[in-house]
ROLO-352181 format. One record per atom (N, C-alpha, C, O): residue number from 0; residue in one letter; chain; atom name; x, y, z. Coordinates in nm, 3 decimals. Example, Ala and Ser with C-alpha at 12.3 -4.5 7.8 and 13.67 -1.06 7.14 Angstrom:
2
@k=0 | r=a | c=A | a=N | east=1.319 | north=-0.569 | up=0.780 $
@k=0 | r=a | c=A | a=CA | east=1.230 | north=-0.450 | up=0.780 $
@k=0 | r=a | c=A | a=C | east=1.320 | north=-0.330 | up=0.780 $
@k=0 | r=a | c=A | a=O | east=1.424 | north=-0.332 | up=0.846 $
@k=1 | r=s | c=A | a=N | east=1.285 | north=-0.225 | up=0.708 $
@k=1 | r=s | c=A | a=CA | east=1.367 | north=-0.106 | up=0.714 $
@k=1 | r=s | c=A | a=C | east=1.290 | north=0.003 | up=0.787 $
@k=1 | r=s | c=A | a=O | east=1.341 | north=0.114 | up=0.804 $
***
This chain:
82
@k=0 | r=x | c=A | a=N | east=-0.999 | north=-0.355 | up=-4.733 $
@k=0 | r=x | c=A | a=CA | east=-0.925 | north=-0.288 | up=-4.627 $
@k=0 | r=x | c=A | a=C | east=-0.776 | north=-0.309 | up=-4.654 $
@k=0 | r=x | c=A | a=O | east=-0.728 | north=-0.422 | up=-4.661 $
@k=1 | r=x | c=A | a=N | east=-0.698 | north=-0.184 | up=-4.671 $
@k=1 | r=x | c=A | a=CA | east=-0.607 | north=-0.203 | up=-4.694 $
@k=1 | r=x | c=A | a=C | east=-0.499 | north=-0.271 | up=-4.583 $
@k=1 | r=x | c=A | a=O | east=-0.524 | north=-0.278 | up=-4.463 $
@k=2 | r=x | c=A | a=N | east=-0.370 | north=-0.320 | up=-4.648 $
@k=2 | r=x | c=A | a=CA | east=-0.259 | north=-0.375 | up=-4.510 $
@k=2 | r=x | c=A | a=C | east=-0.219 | north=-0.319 | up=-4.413 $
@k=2 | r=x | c=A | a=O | east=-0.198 | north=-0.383 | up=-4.310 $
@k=3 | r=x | c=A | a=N | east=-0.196 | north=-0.168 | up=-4.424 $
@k=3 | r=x | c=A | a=CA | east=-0.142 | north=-0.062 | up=-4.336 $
@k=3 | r=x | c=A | a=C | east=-0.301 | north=-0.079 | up=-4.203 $
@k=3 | r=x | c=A | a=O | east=-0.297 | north=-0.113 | up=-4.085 $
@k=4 | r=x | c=A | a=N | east=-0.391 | north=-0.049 | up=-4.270 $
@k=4 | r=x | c=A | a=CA | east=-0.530 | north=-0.020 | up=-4.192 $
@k=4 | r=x | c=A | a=C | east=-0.539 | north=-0.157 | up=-4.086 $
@k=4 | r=x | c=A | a=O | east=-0.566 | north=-0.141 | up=-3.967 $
@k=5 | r=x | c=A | a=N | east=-0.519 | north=-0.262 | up=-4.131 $
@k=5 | r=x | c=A | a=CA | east=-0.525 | north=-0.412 | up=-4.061 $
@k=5 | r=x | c=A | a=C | east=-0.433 | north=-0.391 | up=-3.942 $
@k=5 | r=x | c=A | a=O | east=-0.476 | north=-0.369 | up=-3.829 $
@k=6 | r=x | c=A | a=N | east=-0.296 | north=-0.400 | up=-3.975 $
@k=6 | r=x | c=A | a=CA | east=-0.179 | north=-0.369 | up=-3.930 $
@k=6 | r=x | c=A | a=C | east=-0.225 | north=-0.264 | up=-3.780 $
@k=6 | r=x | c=A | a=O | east=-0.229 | north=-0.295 | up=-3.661 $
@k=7 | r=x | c=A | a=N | east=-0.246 | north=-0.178 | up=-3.825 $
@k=7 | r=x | c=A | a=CA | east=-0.312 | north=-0.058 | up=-3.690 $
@k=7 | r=x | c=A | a=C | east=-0.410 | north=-0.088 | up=-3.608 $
@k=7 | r=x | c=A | a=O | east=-0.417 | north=-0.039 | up=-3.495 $
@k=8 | r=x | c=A | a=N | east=-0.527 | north=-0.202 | up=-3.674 $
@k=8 | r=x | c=A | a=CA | east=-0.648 | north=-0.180 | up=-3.570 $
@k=8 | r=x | c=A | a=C | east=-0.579 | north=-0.333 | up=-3.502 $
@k=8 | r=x | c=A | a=O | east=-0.632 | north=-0.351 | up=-3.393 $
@k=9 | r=x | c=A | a=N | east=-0.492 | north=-0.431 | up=-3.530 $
@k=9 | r=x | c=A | a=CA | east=-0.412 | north=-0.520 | up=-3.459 $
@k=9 | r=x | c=A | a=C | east=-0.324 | north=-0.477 | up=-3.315 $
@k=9 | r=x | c=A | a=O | east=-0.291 | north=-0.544 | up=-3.217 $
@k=10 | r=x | c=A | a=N | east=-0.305 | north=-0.344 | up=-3.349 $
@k=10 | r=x | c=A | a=CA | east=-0.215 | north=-0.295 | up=-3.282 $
@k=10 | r=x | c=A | a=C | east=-0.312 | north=-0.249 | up=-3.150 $
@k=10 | r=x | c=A | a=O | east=-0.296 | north=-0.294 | up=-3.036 $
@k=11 | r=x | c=A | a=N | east=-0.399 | north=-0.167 | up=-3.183 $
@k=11 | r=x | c=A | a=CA | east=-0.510 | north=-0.103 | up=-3.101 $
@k=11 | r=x | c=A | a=C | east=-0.538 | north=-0.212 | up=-3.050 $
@k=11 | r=x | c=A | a=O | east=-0.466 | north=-0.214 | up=-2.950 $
@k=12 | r=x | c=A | a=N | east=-0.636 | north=-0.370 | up=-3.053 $
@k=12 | r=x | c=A | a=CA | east=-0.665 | north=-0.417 | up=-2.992 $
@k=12 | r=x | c=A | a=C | east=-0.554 | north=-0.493 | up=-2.909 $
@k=12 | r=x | c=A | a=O | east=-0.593 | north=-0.524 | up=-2.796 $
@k=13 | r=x | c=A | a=N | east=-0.419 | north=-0.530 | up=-2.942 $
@k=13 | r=x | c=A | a=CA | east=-0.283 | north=-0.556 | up=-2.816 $
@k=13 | r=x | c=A | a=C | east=-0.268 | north=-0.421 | up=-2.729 $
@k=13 | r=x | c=A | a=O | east=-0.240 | north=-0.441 | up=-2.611 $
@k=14 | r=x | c=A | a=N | east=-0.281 | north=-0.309 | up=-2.762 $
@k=14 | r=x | c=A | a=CA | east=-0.253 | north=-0.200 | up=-2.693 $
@k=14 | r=x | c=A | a=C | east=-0.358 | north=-0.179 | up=-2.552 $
@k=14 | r=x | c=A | a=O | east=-0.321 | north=-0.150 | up=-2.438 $
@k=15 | r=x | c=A | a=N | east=-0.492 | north=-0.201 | up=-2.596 $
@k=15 | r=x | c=A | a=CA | east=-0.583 | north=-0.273 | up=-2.501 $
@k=15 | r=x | c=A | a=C | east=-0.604 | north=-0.370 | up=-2.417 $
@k=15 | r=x | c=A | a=O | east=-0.656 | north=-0.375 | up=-2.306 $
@k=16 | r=x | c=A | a=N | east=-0.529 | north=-0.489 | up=-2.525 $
@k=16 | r=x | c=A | a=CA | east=-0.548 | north=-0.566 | up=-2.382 $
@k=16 | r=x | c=A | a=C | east=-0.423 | north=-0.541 | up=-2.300 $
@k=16 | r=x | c=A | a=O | east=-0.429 | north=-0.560 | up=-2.178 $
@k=17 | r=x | c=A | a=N | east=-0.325 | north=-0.506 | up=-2.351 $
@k=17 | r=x | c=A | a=CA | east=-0.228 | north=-0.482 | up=-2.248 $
@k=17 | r=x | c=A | a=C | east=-0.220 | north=-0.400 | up=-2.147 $
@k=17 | r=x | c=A | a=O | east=-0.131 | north=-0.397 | up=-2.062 $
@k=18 | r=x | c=A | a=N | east=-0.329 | north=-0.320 | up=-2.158 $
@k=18 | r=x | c=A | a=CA | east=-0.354 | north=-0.196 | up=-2.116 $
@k=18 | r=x | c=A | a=C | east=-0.464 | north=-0.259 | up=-1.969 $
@k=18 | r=x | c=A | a=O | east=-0.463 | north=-0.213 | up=-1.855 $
@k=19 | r=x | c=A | a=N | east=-0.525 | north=-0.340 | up=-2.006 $
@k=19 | r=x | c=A | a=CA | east=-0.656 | north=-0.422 | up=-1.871 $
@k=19 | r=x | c=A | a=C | east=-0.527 | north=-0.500 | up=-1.813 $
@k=19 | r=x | c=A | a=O | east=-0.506 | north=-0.455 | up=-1.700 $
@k=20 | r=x | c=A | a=N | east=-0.440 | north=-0.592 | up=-1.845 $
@k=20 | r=x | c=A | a=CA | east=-0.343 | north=-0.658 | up=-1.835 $
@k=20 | r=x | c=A | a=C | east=-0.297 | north=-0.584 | up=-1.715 $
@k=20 | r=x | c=A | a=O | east=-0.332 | north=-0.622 | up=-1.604 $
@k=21 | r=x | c=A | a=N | east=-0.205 | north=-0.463 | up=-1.734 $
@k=21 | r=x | c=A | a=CA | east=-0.132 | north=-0.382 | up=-1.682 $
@k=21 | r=x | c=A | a=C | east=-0.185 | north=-0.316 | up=-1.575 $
@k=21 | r=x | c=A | a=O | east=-0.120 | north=-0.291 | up=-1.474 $
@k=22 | r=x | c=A | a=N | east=-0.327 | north=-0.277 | up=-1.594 $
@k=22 | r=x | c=A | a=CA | east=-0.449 | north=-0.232 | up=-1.532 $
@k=22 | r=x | c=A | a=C | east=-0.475 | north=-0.289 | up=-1.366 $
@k=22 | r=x | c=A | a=O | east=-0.470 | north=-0.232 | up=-1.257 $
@k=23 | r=x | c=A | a=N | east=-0.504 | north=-0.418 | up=-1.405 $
@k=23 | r=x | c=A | a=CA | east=-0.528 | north=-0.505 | up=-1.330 $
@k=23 | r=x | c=A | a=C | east=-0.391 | north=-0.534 | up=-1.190 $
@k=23 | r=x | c=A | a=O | east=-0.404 | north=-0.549 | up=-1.068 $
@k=24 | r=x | c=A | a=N | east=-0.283 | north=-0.534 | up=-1.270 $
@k=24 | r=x | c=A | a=CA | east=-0.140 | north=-0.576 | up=-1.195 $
@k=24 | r=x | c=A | a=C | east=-0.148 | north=-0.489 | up=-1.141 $
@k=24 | r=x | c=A | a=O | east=-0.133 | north=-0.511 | up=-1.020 $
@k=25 | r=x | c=A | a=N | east=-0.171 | north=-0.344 | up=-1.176 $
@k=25 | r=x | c=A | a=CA | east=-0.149 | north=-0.206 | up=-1.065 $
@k=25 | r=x | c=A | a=C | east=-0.218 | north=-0.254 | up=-0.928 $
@k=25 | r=x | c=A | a=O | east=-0.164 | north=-0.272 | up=-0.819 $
@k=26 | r=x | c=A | a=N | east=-0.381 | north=-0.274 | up=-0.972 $
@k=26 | r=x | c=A | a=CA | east=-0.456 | north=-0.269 | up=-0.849 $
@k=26 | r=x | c=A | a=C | east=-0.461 | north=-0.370 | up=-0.795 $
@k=26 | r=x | c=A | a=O | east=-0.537 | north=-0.365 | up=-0.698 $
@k=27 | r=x | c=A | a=N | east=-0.396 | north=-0.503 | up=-0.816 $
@k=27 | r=x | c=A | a=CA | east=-0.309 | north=-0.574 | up=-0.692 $
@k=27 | r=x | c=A | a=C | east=-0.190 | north=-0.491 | up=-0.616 $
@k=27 | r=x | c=A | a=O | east=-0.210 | north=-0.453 | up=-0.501 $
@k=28 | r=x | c=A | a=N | east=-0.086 | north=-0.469 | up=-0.672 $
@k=28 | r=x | c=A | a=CA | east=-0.005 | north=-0.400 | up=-0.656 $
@k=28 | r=x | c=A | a=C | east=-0.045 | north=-0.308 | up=-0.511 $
@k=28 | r=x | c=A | a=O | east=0.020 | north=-0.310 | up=-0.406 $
@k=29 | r=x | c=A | a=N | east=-0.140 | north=-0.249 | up=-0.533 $
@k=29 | r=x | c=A | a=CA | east=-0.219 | north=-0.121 | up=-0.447 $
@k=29 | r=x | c=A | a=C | east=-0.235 | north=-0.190 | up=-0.330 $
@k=29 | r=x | c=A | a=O | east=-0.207 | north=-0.162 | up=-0.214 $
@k=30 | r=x | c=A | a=N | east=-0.291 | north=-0.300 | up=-0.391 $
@k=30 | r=x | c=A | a=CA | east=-0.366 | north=-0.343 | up=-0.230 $
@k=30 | r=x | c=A | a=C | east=-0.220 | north=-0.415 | up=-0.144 $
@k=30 | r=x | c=A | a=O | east=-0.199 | north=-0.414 | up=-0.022 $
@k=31 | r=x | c=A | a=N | east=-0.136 | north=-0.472 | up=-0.253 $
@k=31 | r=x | c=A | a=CA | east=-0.033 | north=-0.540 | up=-0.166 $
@k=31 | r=x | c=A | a=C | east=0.030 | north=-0.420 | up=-0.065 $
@k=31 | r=x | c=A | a=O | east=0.045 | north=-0.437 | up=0.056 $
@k=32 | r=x | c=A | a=N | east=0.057 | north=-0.321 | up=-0.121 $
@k=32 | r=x | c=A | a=CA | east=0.102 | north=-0.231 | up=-0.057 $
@k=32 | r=x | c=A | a=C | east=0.049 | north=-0.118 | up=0.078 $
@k=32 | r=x | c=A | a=O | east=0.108 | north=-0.056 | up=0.166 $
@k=33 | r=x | c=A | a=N | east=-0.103 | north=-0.134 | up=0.034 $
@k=33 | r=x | c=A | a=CA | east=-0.170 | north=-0.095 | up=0.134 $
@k=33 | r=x | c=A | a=C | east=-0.110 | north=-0.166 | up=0.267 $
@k=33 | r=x | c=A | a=O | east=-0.039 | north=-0.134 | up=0.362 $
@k=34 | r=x | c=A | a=N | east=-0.193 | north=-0.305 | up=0.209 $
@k=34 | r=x | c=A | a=CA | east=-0.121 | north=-0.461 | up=0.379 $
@k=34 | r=x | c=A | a=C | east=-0.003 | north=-0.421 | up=0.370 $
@k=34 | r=x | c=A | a=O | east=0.031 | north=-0.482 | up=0.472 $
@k=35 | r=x | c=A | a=N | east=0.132 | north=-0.349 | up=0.324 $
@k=35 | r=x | c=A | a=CA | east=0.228 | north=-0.404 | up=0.387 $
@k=35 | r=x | c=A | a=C | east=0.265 | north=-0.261 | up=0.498 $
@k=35 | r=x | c=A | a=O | east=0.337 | north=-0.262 | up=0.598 $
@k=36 | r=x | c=A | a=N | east=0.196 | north=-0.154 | up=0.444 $
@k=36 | r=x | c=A | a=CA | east=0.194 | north=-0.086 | up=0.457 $
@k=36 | r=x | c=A | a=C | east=0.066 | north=-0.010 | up=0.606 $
@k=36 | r=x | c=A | a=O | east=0.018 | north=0.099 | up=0.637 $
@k=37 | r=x | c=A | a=N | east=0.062 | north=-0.154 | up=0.654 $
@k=37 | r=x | c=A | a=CA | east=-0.048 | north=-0.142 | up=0.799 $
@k=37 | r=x | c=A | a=C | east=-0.065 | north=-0.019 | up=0.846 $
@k=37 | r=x | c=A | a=O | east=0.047 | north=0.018 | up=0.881 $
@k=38 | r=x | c=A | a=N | east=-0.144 | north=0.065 | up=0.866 $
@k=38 | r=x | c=A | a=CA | east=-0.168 | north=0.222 | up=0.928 $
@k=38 | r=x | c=A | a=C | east=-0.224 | north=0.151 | up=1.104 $
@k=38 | r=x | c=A | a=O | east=-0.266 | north=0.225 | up=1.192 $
@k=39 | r=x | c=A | a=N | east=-0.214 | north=0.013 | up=1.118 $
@k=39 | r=x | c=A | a=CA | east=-0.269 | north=-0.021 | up=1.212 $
@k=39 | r=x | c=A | a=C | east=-0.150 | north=-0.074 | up=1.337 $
@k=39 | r=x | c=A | a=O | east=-0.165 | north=-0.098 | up=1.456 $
@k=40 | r=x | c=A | a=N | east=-0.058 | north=-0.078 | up=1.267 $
@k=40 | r=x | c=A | a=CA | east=0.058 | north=-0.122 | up=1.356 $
@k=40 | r=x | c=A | a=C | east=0.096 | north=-0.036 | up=1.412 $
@k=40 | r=x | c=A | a=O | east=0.115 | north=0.071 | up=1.354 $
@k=41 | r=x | c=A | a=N | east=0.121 | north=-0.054 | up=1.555 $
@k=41 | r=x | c=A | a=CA | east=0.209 | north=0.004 | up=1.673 $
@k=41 | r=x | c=A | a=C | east=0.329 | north=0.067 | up=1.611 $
@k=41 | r=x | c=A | a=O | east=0.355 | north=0.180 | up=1.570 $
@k=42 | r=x | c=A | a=N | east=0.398 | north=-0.051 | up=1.619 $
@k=42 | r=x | c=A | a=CA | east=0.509 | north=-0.088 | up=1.603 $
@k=42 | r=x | c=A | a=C | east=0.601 | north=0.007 | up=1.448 $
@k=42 | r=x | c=A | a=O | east=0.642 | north=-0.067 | up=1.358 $
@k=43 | r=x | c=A | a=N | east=0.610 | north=0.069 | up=1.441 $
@k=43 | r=x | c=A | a=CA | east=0.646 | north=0.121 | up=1.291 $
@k=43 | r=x | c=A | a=C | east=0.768 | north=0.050 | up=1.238 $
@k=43 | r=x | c=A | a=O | east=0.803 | north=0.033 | up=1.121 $
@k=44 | r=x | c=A | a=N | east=0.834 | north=0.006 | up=1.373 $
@k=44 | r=x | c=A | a=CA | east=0.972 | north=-0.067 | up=1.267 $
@k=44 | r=x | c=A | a=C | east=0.950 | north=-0.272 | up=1.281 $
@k=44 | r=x | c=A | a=O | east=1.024 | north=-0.369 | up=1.300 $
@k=45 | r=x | c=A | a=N | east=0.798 | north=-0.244 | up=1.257 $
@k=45 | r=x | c=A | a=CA | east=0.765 | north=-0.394 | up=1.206 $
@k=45 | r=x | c=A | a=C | east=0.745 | north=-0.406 | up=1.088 $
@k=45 | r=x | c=A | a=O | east=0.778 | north=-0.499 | up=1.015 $
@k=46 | r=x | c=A | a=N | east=0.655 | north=-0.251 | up=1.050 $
@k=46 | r=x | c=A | a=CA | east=0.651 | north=-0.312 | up=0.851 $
@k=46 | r=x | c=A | a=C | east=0.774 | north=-0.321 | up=0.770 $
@k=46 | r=x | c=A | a=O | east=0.891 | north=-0.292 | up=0.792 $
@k=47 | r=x | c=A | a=N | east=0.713 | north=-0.369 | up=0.674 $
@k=47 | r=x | c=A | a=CA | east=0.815 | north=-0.434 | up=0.533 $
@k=47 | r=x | c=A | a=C | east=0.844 | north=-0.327 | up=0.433 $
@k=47 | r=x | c=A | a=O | east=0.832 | north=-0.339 | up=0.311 $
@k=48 | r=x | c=A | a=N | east=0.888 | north=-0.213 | up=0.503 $
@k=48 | r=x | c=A | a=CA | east=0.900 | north=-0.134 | up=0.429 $
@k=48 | r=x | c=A | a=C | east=1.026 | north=-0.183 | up=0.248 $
@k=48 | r=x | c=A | a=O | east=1.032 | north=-0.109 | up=0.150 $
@k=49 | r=x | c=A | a=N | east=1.089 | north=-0.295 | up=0.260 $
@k=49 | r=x | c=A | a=CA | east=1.154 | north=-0.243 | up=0.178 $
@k=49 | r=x | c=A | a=C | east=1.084 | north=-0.382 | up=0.072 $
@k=49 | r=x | c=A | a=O | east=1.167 | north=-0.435 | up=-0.002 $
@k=50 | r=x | c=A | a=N | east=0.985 | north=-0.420 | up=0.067 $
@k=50 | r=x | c=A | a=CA | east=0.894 | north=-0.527 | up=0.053 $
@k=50 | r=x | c=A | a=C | east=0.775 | north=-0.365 | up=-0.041 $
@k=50 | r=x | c=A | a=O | east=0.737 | north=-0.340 | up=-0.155 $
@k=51 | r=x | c=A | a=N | east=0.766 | north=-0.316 | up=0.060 $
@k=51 | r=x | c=A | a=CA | east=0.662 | north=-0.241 | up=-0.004 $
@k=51 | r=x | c=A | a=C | east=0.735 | north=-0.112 | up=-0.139 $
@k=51 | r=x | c=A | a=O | east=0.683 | north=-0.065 | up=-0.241 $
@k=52 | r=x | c=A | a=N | east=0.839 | north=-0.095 | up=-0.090 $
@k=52 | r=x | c=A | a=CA | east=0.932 | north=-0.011 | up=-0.181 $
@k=52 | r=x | c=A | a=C | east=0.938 | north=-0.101 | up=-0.324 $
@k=52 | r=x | c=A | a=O | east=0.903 | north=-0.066 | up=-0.437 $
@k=53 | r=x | c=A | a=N | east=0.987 | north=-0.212 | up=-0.286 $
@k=53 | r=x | c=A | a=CA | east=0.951 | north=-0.296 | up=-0.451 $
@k=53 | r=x | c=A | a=C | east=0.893 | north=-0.302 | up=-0.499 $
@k=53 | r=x | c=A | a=O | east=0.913 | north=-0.336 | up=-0.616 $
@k=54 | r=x | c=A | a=N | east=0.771 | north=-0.275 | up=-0.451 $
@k=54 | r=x | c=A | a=CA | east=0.636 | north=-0.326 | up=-0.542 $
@k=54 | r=x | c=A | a=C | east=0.590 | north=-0.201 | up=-0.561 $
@k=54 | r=x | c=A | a=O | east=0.503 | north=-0.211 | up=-0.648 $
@k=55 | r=x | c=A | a=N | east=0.607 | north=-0.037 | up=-0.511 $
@k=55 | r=x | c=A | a=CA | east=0.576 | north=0.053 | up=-0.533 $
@k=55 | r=x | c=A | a=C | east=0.674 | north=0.113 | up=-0.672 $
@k=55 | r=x | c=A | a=O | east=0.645 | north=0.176 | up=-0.774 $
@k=56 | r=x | c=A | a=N | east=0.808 | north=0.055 | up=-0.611 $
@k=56 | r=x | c=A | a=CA | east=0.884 | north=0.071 | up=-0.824 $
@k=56 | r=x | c=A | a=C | east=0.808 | north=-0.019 | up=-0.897 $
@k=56 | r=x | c=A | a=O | east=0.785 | north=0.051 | up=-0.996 $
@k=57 | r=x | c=A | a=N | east=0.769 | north=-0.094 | up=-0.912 $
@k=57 | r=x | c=A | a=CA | east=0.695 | north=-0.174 | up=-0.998 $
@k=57 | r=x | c=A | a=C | east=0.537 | north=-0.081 | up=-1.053 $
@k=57 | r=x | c=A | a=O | east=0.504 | north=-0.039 | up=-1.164 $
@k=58 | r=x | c=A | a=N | east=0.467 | north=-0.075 | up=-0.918 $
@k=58 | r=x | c=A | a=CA | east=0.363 | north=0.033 | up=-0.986 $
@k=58 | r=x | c=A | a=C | east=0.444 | north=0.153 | up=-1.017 $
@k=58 | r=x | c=A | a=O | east=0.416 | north=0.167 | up=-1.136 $
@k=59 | r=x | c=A | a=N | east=0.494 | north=0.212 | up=-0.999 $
@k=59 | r=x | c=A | a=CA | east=0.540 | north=0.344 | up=-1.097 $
@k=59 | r=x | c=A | a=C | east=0.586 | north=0.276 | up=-1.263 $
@k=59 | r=x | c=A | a=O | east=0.547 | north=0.305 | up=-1.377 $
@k=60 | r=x | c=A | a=N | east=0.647 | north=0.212 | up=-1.231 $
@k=60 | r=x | c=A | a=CA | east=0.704 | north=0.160 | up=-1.371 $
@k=60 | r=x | c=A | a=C | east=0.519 | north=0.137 | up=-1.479 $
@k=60 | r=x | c=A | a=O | east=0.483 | north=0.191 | up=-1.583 $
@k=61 | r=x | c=A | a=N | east=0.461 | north=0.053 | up=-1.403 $
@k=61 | r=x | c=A | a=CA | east=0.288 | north=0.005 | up=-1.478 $
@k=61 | r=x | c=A | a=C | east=0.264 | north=0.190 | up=-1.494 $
@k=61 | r=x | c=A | a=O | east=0.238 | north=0.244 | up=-1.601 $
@k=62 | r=x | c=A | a=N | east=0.276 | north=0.241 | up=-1.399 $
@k=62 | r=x | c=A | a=CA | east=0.176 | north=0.383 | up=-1.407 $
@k=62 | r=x | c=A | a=C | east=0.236 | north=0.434 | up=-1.542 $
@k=62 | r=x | c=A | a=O | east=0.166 | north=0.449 | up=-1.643 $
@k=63 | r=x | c=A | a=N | east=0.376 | north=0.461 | up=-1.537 $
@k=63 | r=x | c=A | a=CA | east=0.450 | north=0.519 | up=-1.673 $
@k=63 | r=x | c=A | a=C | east=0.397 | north=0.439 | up=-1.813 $
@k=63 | r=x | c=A | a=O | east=0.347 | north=0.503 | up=-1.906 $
@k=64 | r=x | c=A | a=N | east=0.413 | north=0.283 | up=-1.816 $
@k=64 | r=x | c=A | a=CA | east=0.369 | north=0.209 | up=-1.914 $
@k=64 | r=x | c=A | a=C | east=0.223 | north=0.240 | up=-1.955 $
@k=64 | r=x | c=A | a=O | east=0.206 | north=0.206 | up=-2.072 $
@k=65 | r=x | c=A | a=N | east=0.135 | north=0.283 | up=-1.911 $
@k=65 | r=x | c=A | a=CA | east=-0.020 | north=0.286 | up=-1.873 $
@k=65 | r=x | c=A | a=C | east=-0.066 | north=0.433 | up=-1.944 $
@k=65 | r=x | c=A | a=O | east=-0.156 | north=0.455 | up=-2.026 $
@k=66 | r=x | c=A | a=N | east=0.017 | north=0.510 | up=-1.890 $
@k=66 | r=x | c=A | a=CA | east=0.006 | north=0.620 | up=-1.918 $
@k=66 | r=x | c=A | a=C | east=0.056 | north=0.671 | up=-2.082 $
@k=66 | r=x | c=A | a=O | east=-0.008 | north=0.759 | up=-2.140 $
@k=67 | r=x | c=A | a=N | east=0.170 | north=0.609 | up=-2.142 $
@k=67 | r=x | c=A | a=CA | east=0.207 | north=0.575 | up=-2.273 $
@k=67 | r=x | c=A | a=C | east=0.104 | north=0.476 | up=-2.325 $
@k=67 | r=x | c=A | a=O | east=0.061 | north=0.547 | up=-2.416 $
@k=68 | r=x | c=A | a=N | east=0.047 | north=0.385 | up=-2.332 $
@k=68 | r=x | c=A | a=CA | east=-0.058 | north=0.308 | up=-2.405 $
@k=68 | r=x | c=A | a=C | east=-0.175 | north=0.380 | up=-2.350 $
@k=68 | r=x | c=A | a=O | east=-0.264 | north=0.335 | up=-2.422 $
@k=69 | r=x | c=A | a=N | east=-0.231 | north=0.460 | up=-2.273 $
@k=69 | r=x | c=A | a=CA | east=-0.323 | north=0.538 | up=-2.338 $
@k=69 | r=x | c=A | a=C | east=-0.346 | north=0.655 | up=-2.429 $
@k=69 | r=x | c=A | a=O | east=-0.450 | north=0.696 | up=-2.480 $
@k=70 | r=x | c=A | a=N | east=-0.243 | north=0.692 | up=-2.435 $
@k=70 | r=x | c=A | a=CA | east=-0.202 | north=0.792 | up=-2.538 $
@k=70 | r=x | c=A | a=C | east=-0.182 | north=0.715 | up=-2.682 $
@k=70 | r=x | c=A | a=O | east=-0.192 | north=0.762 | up=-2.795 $
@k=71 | r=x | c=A | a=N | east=-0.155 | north=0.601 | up=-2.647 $
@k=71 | r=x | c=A | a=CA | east=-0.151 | north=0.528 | up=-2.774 $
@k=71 | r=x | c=A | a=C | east=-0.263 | north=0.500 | up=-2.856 $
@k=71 | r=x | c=A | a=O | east=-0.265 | north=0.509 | up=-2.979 $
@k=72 | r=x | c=A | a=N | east=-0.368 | north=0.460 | up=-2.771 $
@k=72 | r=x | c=A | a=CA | east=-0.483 | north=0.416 | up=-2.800 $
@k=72 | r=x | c=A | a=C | east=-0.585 | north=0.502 | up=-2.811 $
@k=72 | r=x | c=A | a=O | east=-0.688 | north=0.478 | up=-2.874 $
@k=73 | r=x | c=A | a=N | east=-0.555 | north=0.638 | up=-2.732 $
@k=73 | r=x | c=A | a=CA | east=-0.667 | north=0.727 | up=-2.840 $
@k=73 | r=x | c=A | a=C | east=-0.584 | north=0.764 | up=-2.952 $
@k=73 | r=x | c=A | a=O | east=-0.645 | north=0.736 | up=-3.055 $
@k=74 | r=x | c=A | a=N | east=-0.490 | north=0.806 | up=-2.974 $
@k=74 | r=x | c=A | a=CA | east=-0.436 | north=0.840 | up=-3.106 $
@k=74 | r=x | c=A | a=C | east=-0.532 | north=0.783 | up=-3.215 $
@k=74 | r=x | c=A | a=O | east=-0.619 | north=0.841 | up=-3.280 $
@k=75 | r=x | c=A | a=N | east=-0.480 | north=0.614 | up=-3.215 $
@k=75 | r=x | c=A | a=CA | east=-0.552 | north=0.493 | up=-3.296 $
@k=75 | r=x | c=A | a=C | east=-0.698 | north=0.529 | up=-3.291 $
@k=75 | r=x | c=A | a=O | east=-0.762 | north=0.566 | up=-3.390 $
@k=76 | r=x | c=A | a=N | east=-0.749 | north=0.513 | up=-3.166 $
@k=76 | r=x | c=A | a=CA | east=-0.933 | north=0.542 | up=-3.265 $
@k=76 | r=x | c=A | a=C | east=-0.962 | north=0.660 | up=-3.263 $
@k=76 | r=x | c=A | a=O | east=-1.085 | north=0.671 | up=-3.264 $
@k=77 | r=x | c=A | a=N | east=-0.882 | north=0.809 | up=-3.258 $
@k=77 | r=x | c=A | a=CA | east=-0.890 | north=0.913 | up=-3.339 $
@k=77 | r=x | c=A | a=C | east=-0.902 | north=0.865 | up=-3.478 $
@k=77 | r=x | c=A | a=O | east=-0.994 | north=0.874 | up=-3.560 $
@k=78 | r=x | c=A | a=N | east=-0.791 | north=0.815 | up=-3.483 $
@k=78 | r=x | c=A | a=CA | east=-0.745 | north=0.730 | up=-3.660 $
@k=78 | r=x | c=A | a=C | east=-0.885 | north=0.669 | up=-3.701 $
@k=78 | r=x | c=A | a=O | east=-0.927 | north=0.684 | up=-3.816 $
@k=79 | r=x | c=A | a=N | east=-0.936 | north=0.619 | up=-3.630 $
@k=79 | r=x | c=A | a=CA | east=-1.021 | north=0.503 | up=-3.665 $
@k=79 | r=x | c=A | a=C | east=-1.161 | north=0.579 | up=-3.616 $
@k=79 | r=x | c=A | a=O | east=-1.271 | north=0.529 | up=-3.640 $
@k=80 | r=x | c=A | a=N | east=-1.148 | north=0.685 | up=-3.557 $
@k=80 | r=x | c=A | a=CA | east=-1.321 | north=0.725 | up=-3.522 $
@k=80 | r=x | c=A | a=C | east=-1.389 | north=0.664 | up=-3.437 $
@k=80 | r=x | c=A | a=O | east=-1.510 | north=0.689 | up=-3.443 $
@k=81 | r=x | c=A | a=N | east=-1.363 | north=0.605 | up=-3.372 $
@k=81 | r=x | c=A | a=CA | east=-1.432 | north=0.556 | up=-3.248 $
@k=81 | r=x | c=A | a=C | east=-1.431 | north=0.625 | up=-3.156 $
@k=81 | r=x | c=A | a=O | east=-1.485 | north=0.590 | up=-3.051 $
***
């Protein structure tokens, strides 16, 4: 197996796990935002809205990242046939 070939399927399997990694942080993310984001409160100027605004740039930022490493990773096992 040549160096180039090694080199790529190294890449594919970091691109993966970063990808469950990243995966995972979203759907905390979700739920934090759901709670901060109470549909149950009276009160509307009790939530944390700017608590939940942070963490909603944060998932956009994962969604963009997420969305580039899967494009990455079929490319690679196009390459590779899987």
């Amino acid at each position: 197996m040549n160096i180039e070939r090694i080199q790529l399927k190294g890449q594919l399997a970091e691109a993966k796990s970063k990808y469950k990694h990243l995966d995972t942080e979203a759907a905390g993310l979700i739920l934090l935002i759901r709670s901060l984001l109470n549909p149950f409160e009276d009160d509307t100027t009790k939530l944390d809205i700017e608590k939940a605004l942070v963490q909603f740039q944060r998932l956009q930022t994962i969604v963009l990242e997420l969305r580039i490493l899967k494009d990455k990773i079929q490319k690679l096992e196009e390459y590779f046939g899987e």
